[in-house]
PyMOL Python script that loads the backbone (N, CA, C, O; Angstrom):
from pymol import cmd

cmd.read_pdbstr("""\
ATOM      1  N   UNK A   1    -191.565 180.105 -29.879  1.00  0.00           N
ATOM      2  CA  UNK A   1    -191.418 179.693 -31.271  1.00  0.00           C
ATOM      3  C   UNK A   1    -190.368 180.605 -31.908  1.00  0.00           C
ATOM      4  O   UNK A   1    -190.367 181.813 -31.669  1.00  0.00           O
ATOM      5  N   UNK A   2    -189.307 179.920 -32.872  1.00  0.00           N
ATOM      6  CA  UNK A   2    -188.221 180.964 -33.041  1.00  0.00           C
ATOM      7  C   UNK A   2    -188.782 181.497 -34.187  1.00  0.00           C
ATOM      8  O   UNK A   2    -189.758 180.984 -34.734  1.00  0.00           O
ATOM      9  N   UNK A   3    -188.187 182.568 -34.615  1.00  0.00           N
ATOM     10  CA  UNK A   3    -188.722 183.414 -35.581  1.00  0.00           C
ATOM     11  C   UNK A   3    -188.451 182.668 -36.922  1.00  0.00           C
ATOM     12  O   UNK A   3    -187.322 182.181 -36.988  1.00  0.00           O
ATOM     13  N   UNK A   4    -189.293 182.469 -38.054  1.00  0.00           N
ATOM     14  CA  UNK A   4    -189.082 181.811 -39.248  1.00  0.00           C
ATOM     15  C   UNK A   4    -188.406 182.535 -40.072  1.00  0.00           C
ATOM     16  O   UNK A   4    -188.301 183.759 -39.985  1.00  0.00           O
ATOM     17  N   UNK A   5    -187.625 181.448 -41.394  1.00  0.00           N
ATOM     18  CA  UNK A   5    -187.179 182.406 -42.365  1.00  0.00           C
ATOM     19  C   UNK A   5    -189.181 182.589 -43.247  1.00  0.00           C
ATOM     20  O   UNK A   5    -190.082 181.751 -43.226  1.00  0.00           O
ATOM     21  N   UNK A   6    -189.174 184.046 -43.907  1.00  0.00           N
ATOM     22  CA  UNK A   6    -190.502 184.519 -44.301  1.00  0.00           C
ATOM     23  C   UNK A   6    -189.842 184.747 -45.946  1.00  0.00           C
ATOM     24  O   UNK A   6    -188.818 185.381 -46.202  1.00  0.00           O
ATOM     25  N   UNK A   7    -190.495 184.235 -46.674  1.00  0.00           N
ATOM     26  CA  UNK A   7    -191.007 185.005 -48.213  1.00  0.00           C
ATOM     27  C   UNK A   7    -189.371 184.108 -48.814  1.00  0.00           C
ATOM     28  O   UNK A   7    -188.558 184.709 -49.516  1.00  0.00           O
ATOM     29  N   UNK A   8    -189.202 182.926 -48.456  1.00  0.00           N
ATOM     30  CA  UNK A   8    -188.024 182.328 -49.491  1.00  0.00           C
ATOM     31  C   UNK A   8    -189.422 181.079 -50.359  1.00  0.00           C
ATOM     32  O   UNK A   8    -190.578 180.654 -50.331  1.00  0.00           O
ATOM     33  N   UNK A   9    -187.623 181.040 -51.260  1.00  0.00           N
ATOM     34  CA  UNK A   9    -187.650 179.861 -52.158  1.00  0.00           C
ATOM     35  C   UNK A   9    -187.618 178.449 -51.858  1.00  0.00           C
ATOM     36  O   UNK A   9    -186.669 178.264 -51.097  1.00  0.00           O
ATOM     37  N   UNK A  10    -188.192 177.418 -52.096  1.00  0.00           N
ATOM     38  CA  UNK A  10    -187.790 175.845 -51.977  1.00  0.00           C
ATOM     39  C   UNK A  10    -187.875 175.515 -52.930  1.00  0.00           C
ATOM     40  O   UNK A  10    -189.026 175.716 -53.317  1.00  0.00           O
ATOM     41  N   UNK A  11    -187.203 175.006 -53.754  1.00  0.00           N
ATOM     42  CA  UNK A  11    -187.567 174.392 -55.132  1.00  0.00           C
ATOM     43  C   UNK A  11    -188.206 174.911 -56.496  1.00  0.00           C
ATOM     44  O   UNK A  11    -188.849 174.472 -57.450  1.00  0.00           O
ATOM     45  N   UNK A  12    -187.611 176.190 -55.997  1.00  0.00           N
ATOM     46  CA  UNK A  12    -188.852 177.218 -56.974  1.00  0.00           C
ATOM     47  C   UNK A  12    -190.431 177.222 -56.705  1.00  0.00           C
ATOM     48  O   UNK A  12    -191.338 177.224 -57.538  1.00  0.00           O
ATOM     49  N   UNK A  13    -190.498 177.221 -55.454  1.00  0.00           N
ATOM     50  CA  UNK A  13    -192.090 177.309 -54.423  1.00  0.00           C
ATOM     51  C   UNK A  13    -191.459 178.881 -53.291  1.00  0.00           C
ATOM     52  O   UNK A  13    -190.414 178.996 -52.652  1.00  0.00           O
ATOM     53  N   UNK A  14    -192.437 179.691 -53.433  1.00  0.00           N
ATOM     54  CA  UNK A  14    -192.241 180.643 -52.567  1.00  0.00           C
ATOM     55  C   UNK A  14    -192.947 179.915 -51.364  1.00  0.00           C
ATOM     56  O   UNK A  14    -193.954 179.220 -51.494  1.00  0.00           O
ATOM     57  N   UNK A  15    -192.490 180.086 -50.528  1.00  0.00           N
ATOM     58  CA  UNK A  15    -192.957 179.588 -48.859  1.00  0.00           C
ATOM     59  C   UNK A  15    -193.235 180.995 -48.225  1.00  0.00           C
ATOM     60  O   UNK A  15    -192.467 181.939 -48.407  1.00  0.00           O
ATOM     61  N   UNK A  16    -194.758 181.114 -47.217  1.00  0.00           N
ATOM     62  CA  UNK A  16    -194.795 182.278 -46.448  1.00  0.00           C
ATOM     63  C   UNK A  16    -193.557 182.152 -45.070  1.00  0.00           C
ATOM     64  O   UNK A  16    -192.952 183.176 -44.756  1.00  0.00           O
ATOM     65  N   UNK A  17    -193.436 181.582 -44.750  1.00  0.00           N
ATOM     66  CA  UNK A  17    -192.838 180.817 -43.479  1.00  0.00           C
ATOM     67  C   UNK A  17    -192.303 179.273 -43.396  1.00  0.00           C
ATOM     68  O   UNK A  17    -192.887 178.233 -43.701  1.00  0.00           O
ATOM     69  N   UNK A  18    -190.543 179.559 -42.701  1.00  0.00           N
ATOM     70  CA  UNK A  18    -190.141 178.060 -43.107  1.00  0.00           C
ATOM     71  C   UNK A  18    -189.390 177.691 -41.860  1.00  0.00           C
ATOM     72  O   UNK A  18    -188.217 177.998 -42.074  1.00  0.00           O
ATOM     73  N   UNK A  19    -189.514 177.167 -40.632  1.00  0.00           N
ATOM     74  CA  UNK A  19    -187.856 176.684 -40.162  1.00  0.00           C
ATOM     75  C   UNK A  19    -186.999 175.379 -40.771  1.00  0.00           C
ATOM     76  O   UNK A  19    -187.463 174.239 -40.810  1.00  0.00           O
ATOM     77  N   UNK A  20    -185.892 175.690 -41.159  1.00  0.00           N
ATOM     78  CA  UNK A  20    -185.624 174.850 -41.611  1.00  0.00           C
ATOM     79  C   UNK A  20    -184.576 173.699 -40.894  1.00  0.00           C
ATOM     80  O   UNK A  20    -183.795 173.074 -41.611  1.00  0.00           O
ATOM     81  N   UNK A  21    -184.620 173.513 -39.654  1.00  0.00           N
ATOM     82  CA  UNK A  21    -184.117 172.790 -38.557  1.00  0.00           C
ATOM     83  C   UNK A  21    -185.448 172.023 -38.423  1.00  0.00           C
ATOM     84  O   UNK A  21    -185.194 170.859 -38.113  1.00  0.00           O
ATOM     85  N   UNK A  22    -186.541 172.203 -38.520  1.00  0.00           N
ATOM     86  CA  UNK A  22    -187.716 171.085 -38.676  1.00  0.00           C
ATOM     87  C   UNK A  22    -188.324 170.508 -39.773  1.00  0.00           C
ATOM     88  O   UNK A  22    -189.178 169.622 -39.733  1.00  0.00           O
ATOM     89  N   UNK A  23    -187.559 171.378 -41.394  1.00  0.00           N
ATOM     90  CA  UNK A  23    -187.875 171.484 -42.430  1.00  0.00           C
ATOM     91  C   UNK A  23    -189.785 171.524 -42.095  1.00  0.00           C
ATOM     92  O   UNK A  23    -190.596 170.599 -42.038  1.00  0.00           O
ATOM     93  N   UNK A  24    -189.938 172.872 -41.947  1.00  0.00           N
ATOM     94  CA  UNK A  24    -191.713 172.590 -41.374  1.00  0.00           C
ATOM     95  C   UNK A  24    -192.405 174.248 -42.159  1.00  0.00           C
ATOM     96  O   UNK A  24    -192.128 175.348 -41.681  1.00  0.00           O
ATOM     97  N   UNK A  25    -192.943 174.135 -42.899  1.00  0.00           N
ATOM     98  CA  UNK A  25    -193.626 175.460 -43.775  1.00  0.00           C
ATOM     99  C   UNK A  25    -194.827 176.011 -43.025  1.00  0.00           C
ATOM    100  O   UNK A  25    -195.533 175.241 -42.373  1.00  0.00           O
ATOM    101  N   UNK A  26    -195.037 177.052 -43.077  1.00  0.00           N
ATOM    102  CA  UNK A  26    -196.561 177.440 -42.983  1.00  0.00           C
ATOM    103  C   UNK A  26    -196.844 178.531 -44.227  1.00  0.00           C
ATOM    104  O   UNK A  26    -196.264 179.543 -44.619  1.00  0.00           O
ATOM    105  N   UNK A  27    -198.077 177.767 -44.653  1.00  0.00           N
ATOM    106  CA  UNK A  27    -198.671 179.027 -45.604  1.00  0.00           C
ATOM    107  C   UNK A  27    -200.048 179.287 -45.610  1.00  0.00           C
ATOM    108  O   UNK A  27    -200.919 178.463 -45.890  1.00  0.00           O
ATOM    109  N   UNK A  28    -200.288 180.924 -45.165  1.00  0.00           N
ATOM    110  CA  UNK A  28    -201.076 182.049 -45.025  1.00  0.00           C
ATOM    111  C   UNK A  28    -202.537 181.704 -46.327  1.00  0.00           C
ATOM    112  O   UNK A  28    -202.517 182.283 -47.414  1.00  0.00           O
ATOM    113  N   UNK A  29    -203.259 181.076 -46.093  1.00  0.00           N
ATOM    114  CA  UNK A  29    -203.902 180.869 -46.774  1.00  0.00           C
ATOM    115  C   UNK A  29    -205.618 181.839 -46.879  1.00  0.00           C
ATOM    116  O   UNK A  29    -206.760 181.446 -46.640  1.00  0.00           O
ATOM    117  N   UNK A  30    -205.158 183.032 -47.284  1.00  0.00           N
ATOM    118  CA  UNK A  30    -206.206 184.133 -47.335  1.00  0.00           C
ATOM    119  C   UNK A  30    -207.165 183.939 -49.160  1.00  0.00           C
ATOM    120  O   UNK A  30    -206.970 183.137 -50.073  1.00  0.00           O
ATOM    121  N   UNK A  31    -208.142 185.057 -49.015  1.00  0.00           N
ATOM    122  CA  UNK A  31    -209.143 183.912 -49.726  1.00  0.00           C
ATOM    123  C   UNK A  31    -208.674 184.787 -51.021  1.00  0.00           C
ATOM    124  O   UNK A  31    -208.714 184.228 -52.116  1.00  0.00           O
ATOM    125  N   UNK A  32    -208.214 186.192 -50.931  1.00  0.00           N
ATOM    126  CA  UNK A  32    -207.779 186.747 -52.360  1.00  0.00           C
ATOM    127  C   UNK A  32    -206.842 186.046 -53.221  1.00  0.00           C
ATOM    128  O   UNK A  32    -206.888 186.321 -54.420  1.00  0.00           O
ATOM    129  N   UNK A  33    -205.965 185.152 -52.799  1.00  0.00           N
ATOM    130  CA  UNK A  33    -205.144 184.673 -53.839  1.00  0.00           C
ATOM    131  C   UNK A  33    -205.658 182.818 -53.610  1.00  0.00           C
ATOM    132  O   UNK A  33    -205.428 182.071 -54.562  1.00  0.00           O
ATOM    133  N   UNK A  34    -206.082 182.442 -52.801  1.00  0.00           N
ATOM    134  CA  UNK A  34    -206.803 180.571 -52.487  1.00  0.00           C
ATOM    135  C   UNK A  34    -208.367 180.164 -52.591  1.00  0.00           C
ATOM    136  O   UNK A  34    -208.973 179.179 -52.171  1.00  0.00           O
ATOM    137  N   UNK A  35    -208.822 181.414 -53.383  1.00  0.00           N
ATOM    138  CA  UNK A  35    -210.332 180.973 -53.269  1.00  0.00           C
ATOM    139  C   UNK A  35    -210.912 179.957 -54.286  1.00  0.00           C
ATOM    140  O   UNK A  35    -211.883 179.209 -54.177  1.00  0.00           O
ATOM    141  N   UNK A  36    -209.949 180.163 -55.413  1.00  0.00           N
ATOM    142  CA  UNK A  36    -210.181 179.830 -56.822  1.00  0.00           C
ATOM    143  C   UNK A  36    -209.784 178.543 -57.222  1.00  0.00           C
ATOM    144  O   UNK A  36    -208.593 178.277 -57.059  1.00  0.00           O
ATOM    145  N   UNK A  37    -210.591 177.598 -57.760  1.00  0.00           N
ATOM    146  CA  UNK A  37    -210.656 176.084 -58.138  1.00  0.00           C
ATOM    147  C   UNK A  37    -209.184 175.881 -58.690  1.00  0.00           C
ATOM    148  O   UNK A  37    -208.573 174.902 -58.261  1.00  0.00           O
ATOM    149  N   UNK A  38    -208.470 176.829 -59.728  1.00  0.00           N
ATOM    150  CA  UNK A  38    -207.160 176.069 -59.594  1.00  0.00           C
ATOM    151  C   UNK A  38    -206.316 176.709 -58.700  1.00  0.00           C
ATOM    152  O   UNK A  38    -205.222 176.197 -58.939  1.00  0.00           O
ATOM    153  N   UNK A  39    -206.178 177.461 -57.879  1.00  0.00           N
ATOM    154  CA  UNK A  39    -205.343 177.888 -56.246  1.00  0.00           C
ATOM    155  C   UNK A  39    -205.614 176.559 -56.066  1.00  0.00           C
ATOM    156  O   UNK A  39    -204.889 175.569 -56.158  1.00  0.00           O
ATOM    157  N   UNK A  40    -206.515 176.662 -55.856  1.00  0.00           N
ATOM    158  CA  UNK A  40    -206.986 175.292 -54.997  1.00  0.00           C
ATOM    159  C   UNK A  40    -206.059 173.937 -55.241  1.00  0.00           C
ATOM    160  O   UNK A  40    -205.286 173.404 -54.446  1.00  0.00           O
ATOM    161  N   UNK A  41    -206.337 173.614 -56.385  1.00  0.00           N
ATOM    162  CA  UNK A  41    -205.252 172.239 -56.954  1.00  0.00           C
ATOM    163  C   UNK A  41    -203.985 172.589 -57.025  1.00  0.00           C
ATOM    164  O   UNK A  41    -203.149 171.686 -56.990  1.00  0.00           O
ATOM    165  N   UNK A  42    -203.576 173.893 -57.135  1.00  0.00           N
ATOM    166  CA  UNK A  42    -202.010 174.311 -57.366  1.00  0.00           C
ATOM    167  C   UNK A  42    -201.095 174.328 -55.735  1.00  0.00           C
ATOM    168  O   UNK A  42    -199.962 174.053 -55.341  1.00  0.00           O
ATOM    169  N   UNK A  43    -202.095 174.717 -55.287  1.00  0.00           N
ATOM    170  CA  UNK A  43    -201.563 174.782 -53.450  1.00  0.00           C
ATOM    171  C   UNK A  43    -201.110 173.208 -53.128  1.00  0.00           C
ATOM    172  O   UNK A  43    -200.040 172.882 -52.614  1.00  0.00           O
ATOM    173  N   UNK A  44    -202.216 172.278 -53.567  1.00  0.00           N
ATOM    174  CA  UNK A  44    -202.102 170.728 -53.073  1.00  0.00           C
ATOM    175  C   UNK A  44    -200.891 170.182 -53.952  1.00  0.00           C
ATOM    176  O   UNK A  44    -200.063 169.578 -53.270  1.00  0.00           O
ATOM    177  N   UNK A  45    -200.684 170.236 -54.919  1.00  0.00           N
ATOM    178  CA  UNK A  45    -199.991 170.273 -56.018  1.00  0.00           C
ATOM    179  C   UNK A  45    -198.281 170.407 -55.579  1.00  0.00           C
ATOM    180  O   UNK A  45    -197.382 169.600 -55.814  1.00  0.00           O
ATOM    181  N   UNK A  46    -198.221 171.552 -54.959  1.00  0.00           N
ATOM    182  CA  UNK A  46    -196.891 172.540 -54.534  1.00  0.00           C
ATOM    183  C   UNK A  46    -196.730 171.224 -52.804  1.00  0.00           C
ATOM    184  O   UNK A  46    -195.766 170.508 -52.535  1.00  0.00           O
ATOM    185  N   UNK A  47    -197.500 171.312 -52.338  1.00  0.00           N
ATOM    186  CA  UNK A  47    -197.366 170.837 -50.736  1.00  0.00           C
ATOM    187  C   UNK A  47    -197.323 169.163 -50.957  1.00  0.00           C
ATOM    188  O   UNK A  47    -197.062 168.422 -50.009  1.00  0.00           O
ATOM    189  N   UNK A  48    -197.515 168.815 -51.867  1.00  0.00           N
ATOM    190  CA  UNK A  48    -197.243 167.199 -52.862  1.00  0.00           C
ATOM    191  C   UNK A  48    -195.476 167.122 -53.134  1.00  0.00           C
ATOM    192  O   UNK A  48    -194.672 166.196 -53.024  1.00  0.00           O
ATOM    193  N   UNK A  49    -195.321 168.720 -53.582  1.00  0.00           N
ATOM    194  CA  UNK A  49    -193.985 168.695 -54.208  1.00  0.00           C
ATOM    195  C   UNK A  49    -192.419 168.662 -53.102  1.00  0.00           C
ATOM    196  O   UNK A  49    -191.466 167.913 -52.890  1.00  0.00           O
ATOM    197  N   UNK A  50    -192.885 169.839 -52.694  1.00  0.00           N
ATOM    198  CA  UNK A  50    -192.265 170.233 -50.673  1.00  0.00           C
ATOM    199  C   UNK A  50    -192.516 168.920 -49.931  1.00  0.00           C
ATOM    200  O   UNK A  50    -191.405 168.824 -49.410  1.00  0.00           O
ATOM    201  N   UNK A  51    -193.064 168.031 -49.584  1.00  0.00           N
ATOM    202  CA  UNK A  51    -193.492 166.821 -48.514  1.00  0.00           C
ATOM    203  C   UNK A  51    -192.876 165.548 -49.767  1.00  0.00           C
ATOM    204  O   UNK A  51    -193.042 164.397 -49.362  1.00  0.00           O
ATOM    205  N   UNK A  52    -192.546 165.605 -50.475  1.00  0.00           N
ATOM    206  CA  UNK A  52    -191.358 165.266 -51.283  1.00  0.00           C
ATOM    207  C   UNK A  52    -190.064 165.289 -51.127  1.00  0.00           C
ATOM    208  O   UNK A  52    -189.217 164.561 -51.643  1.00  0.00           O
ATOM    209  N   UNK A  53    -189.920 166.344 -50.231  1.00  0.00           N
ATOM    210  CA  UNK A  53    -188.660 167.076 -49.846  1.00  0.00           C
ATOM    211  C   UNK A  53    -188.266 166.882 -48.516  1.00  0.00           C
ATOM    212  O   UNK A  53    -187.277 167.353 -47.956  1.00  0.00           O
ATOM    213  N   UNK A  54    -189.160 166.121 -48.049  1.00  0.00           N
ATOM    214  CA  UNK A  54    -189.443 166.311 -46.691  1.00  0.00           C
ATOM    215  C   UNK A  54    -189.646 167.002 -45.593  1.00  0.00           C
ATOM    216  O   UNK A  54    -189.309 166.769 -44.432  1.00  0.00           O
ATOM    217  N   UNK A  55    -190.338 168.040 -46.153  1.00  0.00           N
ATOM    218  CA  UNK A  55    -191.047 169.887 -45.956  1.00  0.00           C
ATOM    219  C   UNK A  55    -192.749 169.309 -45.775  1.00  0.00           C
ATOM    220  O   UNK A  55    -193.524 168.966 -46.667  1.00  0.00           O
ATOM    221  N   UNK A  56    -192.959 169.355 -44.335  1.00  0.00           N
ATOM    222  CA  UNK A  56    -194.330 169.347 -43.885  1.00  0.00           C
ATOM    223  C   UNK A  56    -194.605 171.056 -44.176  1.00  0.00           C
ATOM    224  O   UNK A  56    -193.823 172.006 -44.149  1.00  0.00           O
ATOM    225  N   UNK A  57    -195.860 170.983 -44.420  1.00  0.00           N
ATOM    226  CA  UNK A  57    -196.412 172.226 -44.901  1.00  0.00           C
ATOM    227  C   UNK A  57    -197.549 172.438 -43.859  1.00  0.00           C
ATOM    228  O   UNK A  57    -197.903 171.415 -43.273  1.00  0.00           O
ATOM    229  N   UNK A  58    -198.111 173.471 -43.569  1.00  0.00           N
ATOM    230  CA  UNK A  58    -199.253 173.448 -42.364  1.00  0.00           C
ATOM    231  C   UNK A  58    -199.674 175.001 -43.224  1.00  0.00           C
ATOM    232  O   UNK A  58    -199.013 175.987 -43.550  1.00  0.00           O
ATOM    233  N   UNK A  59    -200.957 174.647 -43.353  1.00  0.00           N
ATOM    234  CA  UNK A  59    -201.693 175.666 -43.779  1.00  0.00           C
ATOM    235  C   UNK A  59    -202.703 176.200 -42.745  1.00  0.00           C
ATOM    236  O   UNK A  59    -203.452 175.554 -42.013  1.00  0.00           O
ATOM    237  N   UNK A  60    -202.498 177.947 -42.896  1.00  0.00           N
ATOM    238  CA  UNK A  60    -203.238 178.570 -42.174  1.00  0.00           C
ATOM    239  C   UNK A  60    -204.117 179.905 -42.385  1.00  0.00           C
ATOM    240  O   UNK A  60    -203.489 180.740 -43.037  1.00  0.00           O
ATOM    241  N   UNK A  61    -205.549 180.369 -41.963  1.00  0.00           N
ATOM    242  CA  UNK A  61    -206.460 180.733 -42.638  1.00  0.00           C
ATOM    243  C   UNK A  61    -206.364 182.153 -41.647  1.00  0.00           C
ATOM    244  O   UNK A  61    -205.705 182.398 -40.636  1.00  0.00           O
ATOM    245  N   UNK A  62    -207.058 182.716 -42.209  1.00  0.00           N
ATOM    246  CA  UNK A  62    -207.068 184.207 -40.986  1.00  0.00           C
ATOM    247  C   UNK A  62    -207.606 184.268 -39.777  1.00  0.00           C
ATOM    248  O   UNK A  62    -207.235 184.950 -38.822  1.00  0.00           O
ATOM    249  N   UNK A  63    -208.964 183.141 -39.894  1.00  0.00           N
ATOM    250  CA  UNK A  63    -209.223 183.298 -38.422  1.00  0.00           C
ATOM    251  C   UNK A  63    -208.854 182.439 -37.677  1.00  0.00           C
ATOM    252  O   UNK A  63    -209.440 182.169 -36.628  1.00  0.00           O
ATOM    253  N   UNK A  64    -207.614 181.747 -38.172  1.00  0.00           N
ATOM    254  CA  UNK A  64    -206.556 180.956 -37.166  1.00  0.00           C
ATOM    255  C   UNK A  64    -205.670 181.957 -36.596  1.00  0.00           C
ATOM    256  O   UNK A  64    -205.146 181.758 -35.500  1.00  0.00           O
ATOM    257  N   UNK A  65    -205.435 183.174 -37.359  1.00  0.00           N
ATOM    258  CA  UNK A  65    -204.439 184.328 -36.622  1.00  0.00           C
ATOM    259  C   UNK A  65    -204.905 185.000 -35.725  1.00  0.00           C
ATOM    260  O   UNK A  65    -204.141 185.741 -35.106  1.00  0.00           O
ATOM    261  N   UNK A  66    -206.837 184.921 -35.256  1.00  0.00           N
ATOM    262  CA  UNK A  66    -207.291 185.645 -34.227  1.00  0.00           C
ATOM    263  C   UNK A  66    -206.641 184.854 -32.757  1.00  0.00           C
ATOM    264  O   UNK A  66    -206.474 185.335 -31.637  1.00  0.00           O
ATOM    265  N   UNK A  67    -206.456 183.921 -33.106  1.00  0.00           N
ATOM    266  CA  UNK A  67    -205.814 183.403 -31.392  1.00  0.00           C
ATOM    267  C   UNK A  67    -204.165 182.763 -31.673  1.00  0.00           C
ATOM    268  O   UNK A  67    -203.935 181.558 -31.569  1.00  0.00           O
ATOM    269  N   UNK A  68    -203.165 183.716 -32.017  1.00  0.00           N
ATOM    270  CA  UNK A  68    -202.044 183.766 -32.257  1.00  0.00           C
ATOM    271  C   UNK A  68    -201.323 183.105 -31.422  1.00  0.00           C
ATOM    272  O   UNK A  68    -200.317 182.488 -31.775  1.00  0.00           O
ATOM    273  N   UNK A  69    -201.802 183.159 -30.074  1.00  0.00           N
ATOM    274  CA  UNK A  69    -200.982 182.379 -28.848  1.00  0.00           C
ATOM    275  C   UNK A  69    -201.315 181.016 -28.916  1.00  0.00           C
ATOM    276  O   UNK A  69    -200.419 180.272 -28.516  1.00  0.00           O
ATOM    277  N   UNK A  70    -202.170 180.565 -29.241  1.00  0.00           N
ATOM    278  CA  UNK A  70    -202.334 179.236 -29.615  1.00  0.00           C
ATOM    279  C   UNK A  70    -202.181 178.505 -30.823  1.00  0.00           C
ATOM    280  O   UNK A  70    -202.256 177.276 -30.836  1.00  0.00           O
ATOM    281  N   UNK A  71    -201.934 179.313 -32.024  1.00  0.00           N
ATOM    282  CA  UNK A  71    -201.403 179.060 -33.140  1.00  0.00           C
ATOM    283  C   UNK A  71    -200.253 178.932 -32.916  1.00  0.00           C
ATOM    284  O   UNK A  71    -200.139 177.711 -32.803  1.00  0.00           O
ATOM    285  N   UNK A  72    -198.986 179.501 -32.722  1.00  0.00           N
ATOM    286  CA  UNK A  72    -197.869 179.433 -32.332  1.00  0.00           C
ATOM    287  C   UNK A  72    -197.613 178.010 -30.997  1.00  0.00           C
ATOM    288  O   UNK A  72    -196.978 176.962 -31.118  1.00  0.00           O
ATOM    289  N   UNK A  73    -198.202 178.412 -30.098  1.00  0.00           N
ATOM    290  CA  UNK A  73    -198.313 176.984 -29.350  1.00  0.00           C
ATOM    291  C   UNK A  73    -198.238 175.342 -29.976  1.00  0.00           C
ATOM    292  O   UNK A  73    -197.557 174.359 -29.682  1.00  0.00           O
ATOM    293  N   UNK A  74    -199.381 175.633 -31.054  1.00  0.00           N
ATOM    294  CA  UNK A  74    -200.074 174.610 -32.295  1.00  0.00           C
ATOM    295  C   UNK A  74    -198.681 174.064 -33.015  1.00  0.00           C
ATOM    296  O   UNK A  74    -198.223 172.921 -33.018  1.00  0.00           O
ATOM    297  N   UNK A  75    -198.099 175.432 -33.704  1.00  0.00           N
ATOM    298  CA  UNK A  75    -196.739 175.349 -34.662  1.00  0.00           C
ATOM    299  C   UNK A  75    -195.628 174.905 -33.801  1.00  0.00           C
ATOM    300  O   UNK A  75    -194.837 174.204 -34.431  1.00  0.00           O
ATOM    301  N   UNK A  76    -195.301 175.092 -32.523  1.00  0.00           N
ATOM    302  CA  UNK A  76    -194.004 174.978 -31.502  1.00  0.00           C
ATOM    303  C   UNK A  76    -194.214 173.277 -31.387  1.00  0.00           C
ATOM    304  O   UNK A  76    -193.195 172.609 -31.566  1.00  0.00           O
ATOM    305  N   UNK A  77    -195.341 172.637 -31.131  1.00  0.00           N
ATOM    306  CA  UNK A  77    -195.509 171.148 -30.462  1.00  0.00           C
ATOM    307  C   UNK A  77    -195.134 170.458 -32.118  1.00  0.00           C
ATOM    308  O   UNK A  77    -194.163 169.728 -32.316  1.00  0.00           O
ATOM    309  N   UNK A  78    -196.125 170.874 -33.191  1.00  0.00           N
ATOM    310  CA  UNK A  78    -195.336 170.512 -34.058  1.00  0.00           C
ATOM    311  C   UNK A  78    -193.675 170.385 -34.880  1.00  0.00           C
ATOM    312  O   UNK A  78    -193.066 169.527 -35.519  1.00  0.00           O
ATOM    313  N   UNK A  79    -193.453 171.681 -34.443  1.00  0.00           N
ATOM    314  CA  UNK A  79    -191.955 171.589 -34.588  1.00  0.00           C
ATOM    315  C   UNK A  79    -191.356 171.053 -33.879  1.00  0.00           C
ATOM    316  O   UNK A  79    -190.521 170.491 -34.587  1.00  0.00           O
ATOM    317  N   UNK A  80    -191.030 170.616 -32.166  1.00  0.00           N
ATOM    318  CA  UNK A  80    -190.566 169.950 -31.391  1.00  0.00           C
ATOM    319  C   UNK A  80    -191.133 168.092 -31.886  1.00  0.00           C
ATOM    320  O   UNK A  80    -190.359 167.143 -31.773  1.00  0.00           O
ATOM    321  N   UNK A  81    -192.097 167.996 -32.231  1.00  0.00           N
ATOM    322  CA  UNK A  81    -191.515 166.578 -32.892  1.00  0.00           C
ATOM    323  C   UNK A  81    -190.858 166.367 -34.346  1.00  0.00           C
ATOM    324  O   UNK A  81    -190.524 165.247 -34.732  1.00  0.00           O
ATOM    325  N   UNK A  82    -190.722 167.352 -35.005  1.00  0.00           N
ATOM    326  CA  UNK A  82    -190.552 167.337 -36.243  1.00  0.00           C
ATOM    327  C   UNK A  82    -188.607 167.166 -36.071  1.00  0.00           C
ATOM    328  O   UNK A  82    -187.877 166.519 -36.823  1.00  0.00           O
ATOM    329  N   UNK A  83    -188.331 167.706 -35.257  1.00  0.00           N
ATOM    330  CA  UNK A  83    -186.819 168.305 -35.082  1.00  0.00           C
ATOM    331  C   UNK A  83    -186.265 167.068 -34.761  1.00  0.00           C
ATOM    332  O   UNK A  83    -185.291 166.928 -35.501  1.00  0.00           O
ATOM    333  N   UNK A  84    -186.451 165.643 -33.690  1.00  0.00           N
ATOM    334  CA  UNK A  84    -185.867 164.472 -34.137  1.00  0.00           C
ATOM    335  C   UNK A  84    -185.925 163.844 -35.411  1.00  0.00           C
ATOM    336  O   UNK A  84    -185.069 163.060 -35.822  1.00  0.00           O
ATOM    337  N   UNK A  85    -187.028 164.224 -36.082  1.00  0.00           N
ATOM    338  CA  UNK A  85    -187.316 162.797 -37.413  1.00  0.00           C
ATOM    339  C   UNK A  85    -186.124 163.583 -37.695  1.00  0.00           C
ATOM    340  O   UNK A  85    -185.124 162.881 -37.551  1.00  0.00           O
ATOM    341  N   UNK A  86    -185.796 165.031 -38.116  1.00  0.00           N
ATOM    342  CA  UNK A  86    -185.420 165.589 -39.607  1.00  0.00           C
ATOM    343  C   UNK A  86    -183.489 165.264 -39.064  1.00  0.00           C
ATOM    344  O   UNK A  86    -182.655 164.611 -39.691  1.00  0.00           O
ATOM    345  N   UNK A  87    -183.319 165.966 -37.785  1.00  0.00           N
ATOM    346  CA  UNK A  87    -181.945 165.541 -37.251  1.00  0.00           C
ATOM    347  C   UNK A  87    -181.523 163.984 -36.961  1.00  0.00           C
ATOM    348  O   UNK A  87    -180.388 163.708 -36.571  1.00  0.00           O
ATOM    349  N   UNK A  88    -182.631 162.888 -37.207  1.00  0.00           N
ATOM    350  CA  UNK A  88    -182.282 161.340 -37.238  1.00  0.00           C
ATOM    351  C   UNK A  88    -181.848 160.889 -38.765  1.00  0.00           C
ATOM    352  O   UNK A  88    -181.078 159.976 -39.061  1.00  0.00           O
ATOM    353  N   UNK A  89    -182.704 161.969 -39.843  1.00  0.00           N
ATOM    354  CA  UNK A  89    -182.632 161.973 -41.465  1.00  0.00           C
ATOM    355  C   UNK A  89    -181.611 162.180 -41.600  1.00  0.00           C
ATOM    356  O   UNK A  89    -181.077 161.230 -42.173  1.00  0.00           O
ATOM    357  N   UNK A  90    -180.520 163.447 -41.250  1.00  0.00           N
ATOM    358  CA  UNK A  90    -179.594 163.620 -41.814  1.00  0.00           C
ATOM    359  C   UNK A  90    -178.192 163.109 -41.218  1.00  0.00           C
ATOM    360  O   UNK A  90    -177.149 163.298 -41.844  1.00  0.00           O
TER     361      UNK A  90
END
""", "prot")
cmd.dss("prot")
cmd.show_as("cartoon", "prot")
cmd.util.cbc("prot")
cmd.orient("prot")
């Protein structure tokens, strides 16, 4: 999995993680800043706005980072289909 751009902008949306050859996001979804009823609607809200853009978003929780080799595995199969739609788009 190639290394992502980390901590940019899309649209005035901070993204944790982005490639943008698959236009494909991931965001770190820990419970100190996503626990709370409007996190909650503002996250869906933002990933409404990005998948607009044609920015798949994939959200991920901490104890998805205990098996990293398969998270990354998870993110690579997704990005390998993502990389025809977005290079047939443009």
């Amino acid at each position: 999995l190639p290394r992502p751009s980390t901590c940019i902008y899309i649209a005035g949306h901070e993204v944790d993680a982005y490639w943008p050859d698959a236009r494909l996001a991931v965001e770190f979804d820990g419970e100190a800043f996503h626990r709370t009823t409007r996190a909650f609607h503002e996250d869906r809200r933002r990933d409404r706005r990005l998948a607009a853009l044609g920015i798949q978003v994939n959200r991920v929780t901490w104890p998805d980072l205990s098996d990293g080799a398969g998270l990354a595995a998870e993110l690579e199969a997704i990005r390998a289909q993502r990389l025809p739609m977005v290079r047939a788009a443009s």
